[in-house]
N, C-alpha and C positions, 0 to 999 in steps of 0.2 A: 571419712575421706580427708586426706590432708587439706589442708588452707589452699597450697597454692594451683590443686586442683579444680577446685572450687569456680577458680577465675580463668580457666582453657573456655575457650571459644567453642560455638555448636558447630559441629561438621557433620558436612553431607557426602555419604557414599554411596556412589551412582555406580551402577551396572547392568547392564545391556542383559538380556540372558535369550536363550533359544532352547530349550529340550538339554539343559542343561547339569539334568538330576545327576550323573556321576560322577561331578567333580564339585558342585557345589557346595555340598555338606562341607567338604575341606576347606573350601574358603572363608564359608560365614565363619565355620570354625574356629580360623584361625584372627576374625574379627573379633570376635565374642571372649577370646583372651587377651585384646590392648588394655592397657593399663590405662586408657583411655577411659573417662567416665562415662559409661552407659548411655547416662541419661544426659550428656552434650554431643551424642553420635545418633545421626537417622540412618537407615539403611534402606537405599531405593531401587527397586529392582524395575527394569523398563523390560517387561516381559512381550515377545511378540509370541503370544499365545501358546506357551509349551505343551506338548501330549504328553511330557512325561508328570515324574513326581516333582518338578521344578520349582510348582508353585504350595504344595505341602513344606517343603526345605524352608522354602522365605520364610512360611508361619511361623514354622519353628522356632526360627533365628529372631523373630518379631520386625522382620525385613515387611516392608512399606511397597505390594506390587501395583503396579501400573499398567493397562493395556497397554502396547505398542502396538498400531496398527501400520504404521511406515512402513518405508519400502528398504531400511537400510539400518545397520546398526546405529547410525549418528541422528537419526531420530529421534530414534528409542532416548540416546543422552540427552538431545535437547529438551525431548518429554522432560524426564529426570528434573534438569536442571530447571525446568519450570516449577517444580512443586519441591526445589531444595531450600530450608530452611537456613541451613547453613553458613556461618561467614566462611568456611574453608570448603571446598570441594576436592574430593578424593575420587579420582576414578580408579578403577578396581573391575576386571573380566572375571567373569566364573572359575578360569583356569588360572588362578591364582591364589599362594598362599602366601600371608605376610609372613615374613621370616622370624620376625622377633617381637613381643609384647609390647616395647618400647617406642616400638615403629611410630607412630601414627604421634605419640607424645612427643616423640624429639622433633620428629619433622613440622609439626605446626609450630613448638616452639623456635625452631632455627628459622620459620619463613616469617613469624611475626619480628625477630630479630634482625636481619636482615631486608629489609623492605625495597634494596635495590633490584633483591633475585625476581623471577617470574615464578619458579615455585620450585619442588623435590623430587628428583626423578630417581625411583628406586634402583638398585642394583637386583640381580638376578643370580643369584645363588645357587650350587646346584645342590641336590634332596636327593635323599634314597629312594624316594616315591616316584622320581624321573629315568628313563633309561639314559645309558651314554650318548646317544644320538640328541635327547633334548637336551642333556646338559652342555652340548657341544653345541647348538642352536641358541641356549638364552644364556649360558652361562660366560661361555667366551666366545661368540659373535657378539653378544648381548642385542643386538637385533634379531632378528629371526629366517633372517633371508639373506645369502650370499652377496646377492646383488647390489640389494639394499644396504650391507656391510659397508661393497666395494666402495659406494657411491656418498658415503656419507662422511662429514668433515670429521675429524677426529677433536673431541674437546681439548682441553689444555685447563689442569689443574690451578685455580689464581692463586689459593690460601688455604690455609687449614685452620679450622678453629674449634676444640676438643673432636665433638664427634660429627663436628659440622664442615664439608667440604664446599667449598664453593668451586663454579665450574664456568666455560666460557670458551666458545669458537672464537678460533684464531683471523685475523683478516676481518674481509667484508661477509663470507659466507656464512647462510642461514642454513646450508643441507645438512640438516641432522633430525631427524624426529624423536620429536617430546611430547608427552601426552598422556599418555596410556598407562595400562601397568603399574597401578601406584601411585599413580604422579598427585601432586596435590596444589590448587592453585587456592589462590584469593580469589572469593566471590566477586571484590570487589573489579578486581582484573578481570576477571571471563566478562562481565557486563560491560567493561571500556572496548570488549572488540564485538560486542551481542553477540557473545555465543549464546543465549538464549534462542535465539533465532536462526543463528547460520553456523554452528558448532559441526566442525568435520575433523574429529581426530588429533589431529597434529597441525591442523592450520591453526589453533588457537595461540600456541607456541609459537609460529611463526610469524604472527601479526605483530605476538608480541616482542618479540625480537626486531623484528623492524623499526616499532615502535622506543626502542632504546634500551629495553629490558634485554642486557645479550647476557645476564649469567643466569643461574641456576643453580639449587643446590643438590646433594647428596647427601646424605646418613653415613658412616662410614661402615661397610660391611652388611647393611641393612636391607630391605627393601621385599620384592618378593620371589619365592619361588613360580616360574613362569612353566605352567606347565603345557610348551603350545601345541606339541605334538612327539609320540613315543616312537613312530618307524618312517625309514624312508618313503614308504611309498604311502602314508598317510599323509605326510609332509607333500609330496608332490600333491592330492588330492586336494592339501588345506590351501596350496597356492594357486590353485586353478579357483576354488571359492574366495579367495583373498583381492583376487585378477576383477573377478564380475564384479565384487564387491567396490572392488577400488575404482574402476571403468564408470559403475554407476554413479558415484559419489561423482563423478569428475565431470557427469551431464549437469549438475547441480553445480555446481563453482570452479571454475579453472584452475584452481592454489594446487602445489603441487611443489613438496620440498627439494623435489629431486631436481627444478629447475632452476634452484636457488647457488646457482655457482658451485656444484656439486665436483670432487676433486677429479673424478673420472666420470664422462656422460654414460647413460644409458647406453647407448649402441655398443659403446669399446668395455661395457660392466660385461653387457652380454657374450661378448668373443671371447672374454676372459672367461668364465665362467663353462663355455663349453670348449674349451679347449685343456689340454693335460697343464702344461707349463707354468702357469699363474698358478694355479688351486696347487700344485708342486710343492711350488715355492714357497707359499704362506704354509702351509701343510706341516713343511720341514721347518720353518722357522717359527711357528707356534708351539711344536713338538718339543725346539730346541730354546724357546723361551719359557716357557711355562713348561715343561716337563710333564705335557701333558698328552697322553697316545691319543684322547678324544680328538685331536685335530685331524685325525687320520677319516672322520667321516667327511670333514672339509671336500676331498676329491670325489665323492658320487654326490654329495650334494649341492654342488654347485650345476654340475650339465640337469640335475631333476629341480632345480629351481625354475631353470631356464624353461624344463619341458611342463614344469604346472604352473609359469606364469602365458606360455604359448598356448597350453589346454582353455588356461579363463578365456584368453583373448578371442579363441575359435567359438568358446560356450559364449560369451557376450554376444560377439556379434548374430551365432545362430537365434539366439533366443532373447536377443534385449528387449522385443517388444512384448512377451511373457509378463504380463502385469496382474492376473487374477490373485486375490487375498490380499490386496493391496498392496503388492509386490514383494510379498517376503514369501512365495512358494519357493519361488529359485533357490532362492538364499538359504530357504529348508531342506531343500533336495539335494541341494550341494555340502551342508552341512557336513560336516566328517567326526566321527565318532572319540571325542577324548578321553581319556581314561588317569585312573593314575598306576604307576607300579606297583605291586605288593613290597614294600621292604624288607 
């Protein structure tokens, strides 16, 4: 092993998992070829009881499982993050595959370099293994919900430095989420806001943005293939679970990015979204920026955002008090089936 490997820092990679045996394989996978030394990566799986082969795949991988008994995915991390050894923490979902070998080494490297960033937020690349509809979803939304596109501040490039970008909202606005998907922070940052304790996704990011930390970096070209869903009408089903999910989290702490001076509110995302004109117009100017036809699913899936984030809100309120298995049946039953494509 070279010298300067030698001296990389232990990292912790936390993920959530659910009945997640057909996509997993793909992801340890593509952990289990970083260039990263082995034996400075833990791999933690916060399983909330899978029926499938979920927990055979971790062995496999020599992944680290964890009971989740919680009632929500950000438990399951906080679990995680209690028994992460790590000075760097990487989160990382089952439906993800790192893109390049490199990953995981550049990116710790540029964030112990940089020490003003809050951490790496991957880019979303699209894969053979994705249809046109998720590569139109993670690739160029690079969020996964129209709405949440509409609603979110656009960053602003500060510098470039080789393969390391640094990044940064414009003004006083925090509405963008960071978190997820790759992202990679300092142990020693998630502890200055106890995410040990009160860890909800993307509020981590936004504390710490408050807190003074307003950049953040990127890999340039890097990050992971996001694979969060292959059809429309899976998509509407994943947002109706995404809805309860989110509703639940929000009985538990008020944070909420989308209230953070967001450039368009919720109400006027929503009219845009079911309406022909806006989804139009970005449609034809994404088509005619990027040269790309996938923006042509932009138009049905903006009004079916709308109709699986109004599904969650009717399923929440029918069924919030559904608490048996310590509240993760719902969140079972709603589940929705991922897949990858055959290439």
């Amino acid at each position: 092993m070279p010298s300067d490997l030698e001296h990389l820092p232990r990292i912790s990679v936390i993920m959530p998992t659910l009945n997640a045996g057909a996509i997993l394989d793909n992801c340890l996978a593509s952990l289990a070829r970083q260039t990263y030394p082995r034996e400075k990566m833990e791999i933690i799986l916060a399983d909330a009881h899978s029926q499938d082969d979920t927990r055979q795949i971790a062995a496999k991988y020599g992944a680290i499982v964890l009971d989740d008994n919680g009632k929500n995915m950000e438990e399951g991390k906080r679990l995680a993050l209690r028994h992460a050894t790590g000075d760097y923490i990487v989160f990382v979902d089952a439906d993800n595959e790192i893109t390049h070998p490199d990953y995981l080494e550049l990116a710790i490297r540029a964030l112990a370099a940089n020490p003003q960033a809050l951490g790496v937020e991957s880019y979303y690349p699209p894969s053979a293994k994705m249809s046109s509809f998720c590569a139109y979803l993670t690739a160029l939304l690079h969020i996964s919900d129209p709405l949440a596109w509409l609603m979110s501040a656009n960053p602003r490039l500060v510098a470039r430095d080789g393969e390391t970008e640094r990044w940064t909202l414009p003004g006083q606005s925090v509405a963008y989420p960071l978190g997820a998907n790759g992202f990679v922070f300092r142990r020693a940052d998630l502890q200055s806001v106890q995410a040990n304790e009160k860890f909800q996704d993307t509020h981590v990011a936004l504390f710490l943005m408050k807190n003074g930390q307003r950049e953040w970096l990127r890999i340039r070209g890097r990050g992971v293939h996001h694979y969060y869903i292959q059809t429309l009408w899976l998509f509407v089903q994943k947002r109706r679970r995404a809805t309860v999910h989110f509703l639940r989290v929000q009985e538990e702490m008020q944070v909420n990015w989308m209230k953070e001076k967001p450039p368009v509110p919720l109400w006027l995302a929503a009219i845009y979204c079911v309406t022909v004109f806006g989804p139009l117009w970005h449609t034809l100017r994404g088509i005619i920026c990027d040269r790309d036809l996938r923006w042509l699913w932009h138009l049905p899936a903006c009004p079916a955002c709308v109709l699986g984030n109004a599904w969650g809100v009717w399923t929440y309120r029918r069924r919030r008090n559904d608490q048996p298995g310590g509240g993760q049946s719902l969140i079972a039953e709603l589940q929705v089936k991922q897949t990858l494509k055959e290439p």
